[in-house]
KOLFIKOL-512706 format. One record per residue (C-alpha): y, z, x. Coordinates in nm, 2 decimals. Layout:
residues N
TORBA_Y_Z_X
...
end
This chain:
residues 297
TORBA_-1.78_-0.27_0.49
TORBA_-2.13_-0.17_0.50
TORBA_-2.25_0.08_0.25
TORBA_-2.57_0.28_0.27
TORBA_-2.56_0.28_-0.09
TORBA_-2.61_-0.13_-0.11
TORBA_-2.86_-0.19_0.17
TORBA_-3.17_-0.02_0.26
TORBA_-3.38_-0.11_0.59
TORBA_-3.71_-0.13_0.50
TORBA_-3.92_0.01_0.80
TORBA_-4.33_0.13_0.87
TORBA_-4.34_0.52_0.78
TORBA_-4.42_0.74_1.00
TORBA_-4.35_1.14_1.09
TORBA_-4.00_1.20_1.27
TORBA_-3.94_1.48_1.46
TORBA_-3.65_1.63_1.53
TORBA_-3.66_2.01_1.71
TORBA_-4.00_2.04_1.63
TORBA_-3.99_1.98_1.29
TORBA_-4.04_1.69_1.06
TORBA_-3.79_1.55_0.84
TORBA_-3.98_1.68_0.50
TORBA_-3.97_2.05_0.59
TORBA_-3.63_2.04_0.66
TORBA_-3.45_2.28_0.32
TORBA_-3.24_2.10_0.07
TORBA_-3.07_2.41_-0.04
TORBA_-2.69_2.45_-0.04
TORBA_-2.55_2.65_0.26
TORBA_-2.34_2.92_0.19
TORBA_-1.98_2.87_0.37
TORBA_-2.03_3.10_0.59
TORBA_-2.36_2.93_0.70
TORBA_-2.22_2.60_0.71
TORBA_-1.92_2.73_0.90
TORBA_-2.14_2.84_1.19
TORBA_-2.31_2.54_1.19
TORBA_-1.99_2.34_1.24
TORBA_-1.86_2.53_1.50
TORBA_-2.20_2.58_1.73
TORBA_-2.41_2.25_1.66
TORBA_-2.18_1.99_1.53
TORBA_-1.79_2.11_1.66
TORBA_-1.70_1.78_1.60
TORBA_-1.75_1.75_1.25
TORBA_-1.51_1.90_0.99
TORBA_-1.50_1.95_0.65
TORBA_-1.42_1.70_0.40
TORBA_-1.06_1.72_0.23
TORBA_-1.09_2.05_0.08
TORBA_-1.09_2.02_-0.31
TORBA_-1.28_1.69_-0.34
TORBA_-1.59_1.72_-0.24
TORBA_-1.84_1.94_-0.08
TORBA_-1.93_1.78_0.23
TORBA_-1.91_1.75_0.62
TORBA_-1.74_1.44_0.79
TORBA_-1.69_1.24_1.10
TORBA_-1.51_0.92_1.25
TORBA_-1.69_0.77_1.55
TORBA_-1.53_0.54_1.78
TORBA_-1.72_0.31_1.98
TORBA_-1.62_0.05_2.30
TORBA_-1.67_-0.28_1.97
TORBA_-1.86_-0.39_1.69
TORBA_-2.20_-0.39_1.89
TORBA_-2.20_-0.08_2.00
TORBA_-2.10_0.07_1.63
TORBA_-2.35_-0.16_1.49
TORBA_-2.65_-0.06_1.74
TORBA_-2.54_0.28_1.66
TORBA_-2.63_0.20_1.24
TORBA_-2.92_0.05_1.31
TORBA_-3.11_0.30_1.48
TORBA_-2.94_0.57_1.25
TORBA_-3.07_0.38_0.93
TORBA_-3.42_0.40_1.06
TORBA_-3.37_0.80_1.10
TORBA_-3.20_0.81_0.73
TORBA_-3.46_0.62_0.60
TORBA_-3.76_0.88_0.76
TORBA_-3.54_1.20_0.63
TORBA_-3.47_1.01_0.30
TORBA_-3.15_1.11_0.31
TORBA_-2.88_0.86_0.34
TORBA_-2.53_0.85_0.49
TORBA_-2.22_0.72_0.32
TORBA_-2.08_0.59_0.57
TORBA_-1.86_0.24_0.65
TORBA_-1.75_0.04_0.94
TORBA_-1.43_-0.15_1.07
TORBA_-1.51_-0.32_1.39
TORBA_-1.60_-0.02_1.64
TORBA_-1.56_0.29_1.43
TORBA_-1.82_0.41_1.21
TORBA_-1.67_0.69_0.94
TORBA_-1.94_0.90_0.81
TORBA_-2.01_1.20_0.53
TORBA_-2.29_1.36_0.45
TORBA_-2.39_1.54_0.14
TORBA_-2.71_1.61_-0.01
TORBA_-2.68_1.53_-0.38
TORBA_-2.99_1.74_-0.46
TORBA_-2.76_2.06_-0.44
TORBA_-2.47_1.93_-0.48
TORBA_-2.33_2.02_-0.13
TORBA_-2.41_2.04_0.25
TORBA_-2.78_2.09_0.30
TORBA_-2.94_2.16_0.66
TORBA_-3.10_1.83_0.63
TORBA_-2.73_1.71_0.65
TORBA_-2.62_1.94_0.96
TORBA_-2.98_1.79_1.13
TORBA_-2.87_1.43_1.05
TORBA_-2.56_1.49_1.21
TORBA_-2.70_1.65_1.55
TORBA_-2.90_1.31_1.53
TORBA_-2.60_1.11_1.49
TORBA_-2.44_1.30_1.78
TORBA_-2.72_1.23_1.98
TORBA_-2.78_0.87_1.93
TORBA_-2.37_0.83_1.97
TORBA_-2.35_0.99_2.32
TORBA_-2.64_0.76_2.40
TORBA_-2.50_0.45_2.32
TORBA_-2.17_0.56_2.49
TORBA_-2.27_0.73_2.78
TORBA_-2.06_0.57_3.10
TORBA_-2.41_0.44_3.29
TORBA_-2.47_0.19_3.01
TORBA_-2.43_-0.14_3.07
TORBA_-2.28_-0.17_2.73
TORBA_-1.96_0.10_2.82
TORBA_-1.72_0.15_3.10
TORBA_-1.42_0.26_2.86
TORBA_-1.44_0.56_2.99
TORBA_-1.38_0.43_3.34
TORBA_-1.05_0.40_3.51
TORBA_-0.98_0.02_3.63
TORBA_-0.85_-0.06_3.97
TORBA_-0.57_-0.23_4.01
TORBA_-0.56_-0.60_4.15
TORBA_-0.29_-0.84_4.11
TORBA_-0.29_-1.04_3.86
TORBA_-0.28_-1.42_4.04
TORBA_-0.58_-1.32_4.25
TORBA_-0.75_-1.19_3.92
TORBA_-0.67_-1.52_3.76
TORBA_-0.81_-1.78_4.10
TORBA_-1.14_-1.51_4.02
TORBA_-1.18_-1.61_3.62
TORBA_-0.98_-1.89_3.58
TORBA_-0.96_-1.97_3.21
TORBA_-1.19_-1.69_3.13
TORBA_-0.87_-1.47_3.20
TORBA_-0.64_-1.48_2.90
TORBA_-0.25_-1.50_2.99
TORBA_-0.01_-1.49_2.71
TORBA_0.26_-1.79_2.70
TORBA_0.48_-1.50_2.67
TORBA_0.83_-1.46_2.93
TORBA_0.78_-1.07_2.94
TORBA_1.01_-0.86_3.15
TORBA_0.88_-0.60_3.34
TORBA_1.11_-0.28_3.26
TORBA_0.93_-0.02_3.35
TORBA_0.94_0.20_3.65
TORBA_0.56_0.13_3.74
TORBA_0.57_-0.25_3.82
TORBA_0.18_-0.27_3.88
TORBA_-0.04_-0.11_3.60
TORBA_-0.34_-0.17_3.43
TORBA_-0.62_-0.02_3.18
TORBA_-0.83_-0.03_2.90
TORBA_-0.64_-0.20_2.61
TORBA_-0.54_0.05_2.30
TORBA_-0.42_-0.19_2.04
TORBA_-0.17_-0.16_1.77
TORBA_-0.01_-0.40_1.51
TORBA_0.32_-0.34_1.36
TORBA_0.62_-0.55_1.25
TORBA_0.98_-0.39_1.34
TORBA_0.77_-0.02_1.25
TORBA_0.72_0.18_1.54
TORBA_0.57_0.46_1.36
TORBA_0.25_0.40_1.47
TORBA_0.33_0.37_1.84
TORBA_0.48_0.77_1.84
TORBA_0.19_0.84_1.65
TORBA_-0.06_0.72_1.92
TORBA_0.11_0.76_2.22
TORBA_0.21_1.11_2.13
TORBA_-0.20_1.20_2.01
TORBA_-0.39_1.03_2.28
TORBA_-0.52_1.08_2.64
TORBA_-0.35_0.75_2.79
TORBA_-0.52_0.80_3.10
TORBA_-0.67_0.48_3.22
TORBA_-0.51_0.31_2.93
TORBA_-0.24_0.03_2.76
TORBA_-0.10_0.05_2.46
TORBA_-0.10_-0.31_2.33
TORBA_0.13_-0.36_2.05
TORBA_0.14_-0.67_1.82
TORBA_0.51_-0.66_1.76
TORBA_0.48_-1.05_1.61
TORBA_0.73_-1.15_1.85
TORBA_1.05_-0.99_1.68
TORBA_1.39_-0.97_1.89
TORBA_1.58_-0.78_1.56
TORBA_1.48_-0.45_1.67
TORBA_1.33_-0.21_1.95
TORBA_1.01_-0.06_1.91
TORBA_1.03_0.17_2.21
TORBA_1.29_0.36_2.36
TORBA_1.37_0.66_2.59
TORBA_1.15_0.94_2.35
TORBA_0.85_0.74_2.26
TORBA_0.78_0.63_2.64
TORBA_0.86_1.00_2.76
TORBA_0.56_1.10_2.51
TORBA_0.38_0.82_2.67
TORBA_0.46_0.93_3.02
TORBA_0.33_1.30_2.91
TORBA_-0.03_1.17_2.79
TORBA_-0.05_1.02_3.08
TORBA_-0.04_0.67_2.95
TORBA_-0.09_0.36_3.24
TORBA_0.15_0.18_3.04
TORBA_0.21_-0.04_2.78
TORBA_0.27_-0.41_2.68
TORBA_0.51_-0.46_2.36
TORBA_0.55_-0.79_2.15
TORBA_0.89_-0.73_2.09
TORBA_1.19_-0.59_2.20
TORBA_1.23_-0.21_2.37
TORBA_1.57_-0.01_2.42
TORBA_1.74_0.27_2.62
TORBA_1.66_0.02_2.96
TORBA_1.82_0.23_3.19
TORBA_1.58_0.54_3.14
TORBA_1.26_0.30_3.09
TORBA_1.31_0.18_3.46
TORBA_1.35_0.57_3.60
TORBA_1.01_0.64_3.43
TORBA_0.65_0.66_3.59
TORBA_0.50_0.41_3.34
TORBA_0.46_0.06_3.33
TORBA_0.68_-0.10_3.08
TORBA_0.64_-0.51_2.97
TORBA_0.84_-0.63_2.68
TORBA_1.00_-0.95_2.56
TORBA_1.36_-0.83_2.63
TORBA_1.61_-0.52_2.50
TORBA_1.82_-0.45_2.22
TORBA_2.05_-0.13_2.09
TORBA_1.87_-0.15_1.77
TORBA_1.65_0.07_1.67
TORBA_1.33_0.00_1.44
TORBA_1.28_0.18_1.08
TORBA_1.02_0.46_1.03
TORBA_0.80_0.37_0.74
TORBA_0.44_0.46_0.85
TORBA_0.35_0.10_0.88
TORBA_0.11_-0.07_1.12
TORBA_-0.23_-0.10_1.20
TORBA_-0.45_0.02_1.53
TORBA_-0.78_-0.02_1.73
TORBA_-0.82_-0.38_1.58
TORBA_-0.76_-0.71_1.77
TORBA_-0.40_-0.83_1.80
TORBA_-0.23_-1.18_1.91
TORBA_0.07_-1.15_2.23
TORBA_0.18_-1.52_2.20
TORBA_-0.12_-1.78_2.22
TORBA_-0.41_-1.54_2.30
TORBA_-0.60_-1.20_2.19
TORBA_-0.65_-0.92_2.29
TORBA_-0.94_-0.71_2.14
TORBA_-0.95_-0.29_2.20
TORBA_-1.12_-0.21_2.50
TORBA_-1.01_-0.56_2.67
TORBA_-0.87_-0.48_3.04
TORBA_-0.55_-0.56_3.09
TORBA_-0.36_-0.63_3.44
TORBA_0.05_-0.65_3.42
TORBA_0.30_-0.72_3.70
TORBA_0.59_-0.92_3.82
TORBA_0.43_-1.22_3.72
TORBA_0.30_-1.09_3.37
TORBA_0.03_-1.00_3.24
TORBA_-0.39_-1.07_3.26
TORBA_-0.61_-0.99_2.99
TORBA_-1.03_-0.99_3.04
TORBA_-1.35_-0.90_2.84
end
């Protein structure tokens, strides 16, 4: 966790600009909610307010490709925060960054926060756009078998010493690896799989192995199917076979069971996860067919 509160970046001064003006004529006055309001919805519509009742303030969870990219992303912001004076509290767990700004002058949101987030949109989009050399996760892999894939990286290609069993009705998929971790919990899979654009994408999940329960059946892989998900590859047992194998979605698991899994809001995502002997990080790309499945940086 890195706050803005415990380290400083100690850079040369100079003027910073941002729309013409410099950072010190920028007012540190409260804006009125109606103000504020219009700023969130025509410069930063992806910003919200903070939990109403706590504090007055504006938020926002980034999500970068990994840790570099988040971390590049601090950098050059702290630099910027450092120029306006006005510091984010913000912290990071590998590739998201979750930020809120407040000025404590007036007890509220300033403009010199709504500036300080167009800057951090900015300087985001940058650092993600898809012609970077540092991010394709937006791109949508190709398909390639996985034993040609593996006589092209050899032991750079990660292949779990896991007997999966490909149930699905797509035998060939592949995609940019979303990861979850959850013991005989599959609350966090419906949670994901029923939120997220799975185009181009696998849902990973770090079941530890367990054969007592399932954590997929019929429902949760027709949300999947709906979001467009490429498919997924569970560390653990799934159910409901015969409708997995009727479904457009690529399905690996260790094997099937009537039992279901409990409900409890466990689990943990976008953080790297073990299948058998190797990991598999978010944003990995990952190959599965009938002879299992490839993982690569």
């Amino acid at each position: 966790m890195i706050s803005s509160s415990t380290r400083r970046f100690p850079i040369h001064k100079k003027t910073f600009i941002i729309a013409g003006r410099s950072f010190a004529a920028i007012p540190e006055t409260m804006l009125s909610p109606e103000d504020r309001s219009a700023a969130l919805s025509s410069k930063i519509p992806s910003w919200t307010d903070h939990v109403p009742g706590e504090r007055n303030a504006i938020t926002k969870t980034y999500e970068f490709q990994d840790f570099l990219q988040a971390w590049s992303f601090m950098s050059e912001i702290a630099k910027v925060a450092e120029e306006m004076n006005h510091h984010p509290e913000w912290f990071n767990v590998y590739n998201k960054v979750v930020v809120t700004l407040t000025t404590h002058d007036c007890d509220g949101v300033s403009e010199k926060d709504i500036s300080l987030a167009e800057t951090m949109d900015s300087s985001a989009q940058k650092i993600m756009q898809p012609d970077s050399p540092q991010s394709d996760s937006n791109s949508t892999l190709a398909f390639r078998p996985t034993c040609d894939l593996y006589d092209d990286y050899l032991d750079a290609a990660r292949v779990p010493d896991v007997d999966f069993q490909n149930i699905g009705g797509k035998k060939q998929f592949c995609g940019r690896a979303v990861t979850v971790k959850c013991f005989e919990d599959n609350s966090r899979i419906k949670e994901l799989v029923s939120s997220t654009n799975g185009k181009g994408k696998v849902l990973v999940v770090d079941g530890g192995g367990s054969r007592r329960c399932a954590l997929l059946g019929d429902m949760v892989a027709k949300m999947a199917v709906d979001n467009g998900w490429e498919g997924l590859v569970v560390y653990a047992n799934v159910r409901d076979v015969e409708e997995l194998r009727t479904l457009d979605i690529g399905i690996m698991a260790l094997g099937t069971t009537p039992r279901k899994s409990v409900r409890r809001g466990e689990g943990q995502v976008d953080l790297p996860v073990q299948i058998g002997n190797v990991w598999c990080k978010p944003g990995d790309k990952v190959y599965a067919d009938e002879n299992s499945v490839l993982i690569i940086d």
